[in-house]
MARNUMI-492876 format. One line per 8 residues: their letters; for each residue x, y negated, z of C-alpha. Coordinates in pm, 1 decimal. Each point is the difference from the previous one (the first is absolute). Layout:
BEGIN
A	X,Y,Z  ...
//
This chain:
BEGIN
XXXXXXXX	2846.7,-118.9,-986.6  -161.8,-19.6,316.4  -321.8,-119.6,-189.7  38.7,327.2,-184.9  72.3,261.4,250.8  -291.1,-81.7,199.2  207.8,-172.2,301.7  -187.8,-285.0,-17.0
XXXXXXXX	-333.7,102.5,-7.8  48.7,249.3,268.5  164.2,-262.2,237.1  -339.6,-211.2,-74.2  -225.3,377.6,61.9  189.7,47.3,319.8  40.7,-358.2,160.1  -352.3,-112.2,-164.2
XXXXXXXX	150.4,-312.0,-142.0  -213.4,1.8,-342.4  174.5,-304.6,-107.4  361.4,153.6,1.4  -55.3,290.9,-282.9  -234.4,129.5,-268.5  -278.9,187.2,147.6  -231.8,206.4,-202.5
XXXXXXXX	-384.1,-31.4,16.3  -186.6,195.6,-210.3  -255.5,-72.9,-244.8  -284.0,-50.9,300.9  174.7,-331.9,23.2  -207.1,-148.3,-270.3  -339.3,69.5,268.0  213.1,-225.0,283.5
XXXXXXXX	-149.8,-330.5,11.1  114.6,-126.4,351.8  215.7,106.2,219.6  -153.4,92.5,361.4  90.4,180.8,343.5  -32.8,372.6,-55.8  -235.6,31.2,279.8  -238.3,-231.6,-163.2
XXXXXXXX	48.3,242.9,-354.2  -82.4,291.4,206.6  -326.5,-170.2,168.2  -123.9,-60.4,-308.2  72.4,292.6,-174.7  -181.1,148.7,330.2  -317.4,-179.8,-63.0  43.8,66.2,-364.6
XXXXXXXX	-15.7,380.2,58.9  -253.0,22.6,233.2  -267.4,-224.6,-231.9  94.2,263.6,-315.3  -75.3,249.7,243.4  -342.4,-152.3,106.5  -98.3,-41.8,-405.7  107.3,395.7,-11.3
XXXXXXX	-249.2,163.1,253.0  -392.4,50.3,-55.6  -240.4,-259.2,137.1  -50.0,52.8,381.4  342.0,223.8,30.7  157.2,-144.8,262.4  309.8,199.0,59.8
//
């Protein structure tokens, strides 16, 4: 019942013990193929942006 009720999982949410209850992911969980610091995620995503941004302005438009 505690499986059920949501107990479980929200002990695991709250104490961040992923191993102790069912967590849910989401379908973006198919795109995850390694698991890595969240500040290295964000640096990339970071360089990521800005070179998307770079292919978006006119020749010569530095901004």
């Amino acid at each position: 019942m505690p499986h059920i009720a949501g107990k479980v999982g929200r002990t695991a949410y709250q104490g961040g013990d992923w191993s102790r209850g069912v967590l849910s992911v989401g379908q973006a969980v198919a795109f995850a193929d390694a698991v890595e610091p969240l500040a290295a995620i964000i640096d990339r995503f970071k360089v990521e942006a800005a070179a998307a941004m770079a292919r978006l302005l006119p020749a010569g438009d530095v901004r």
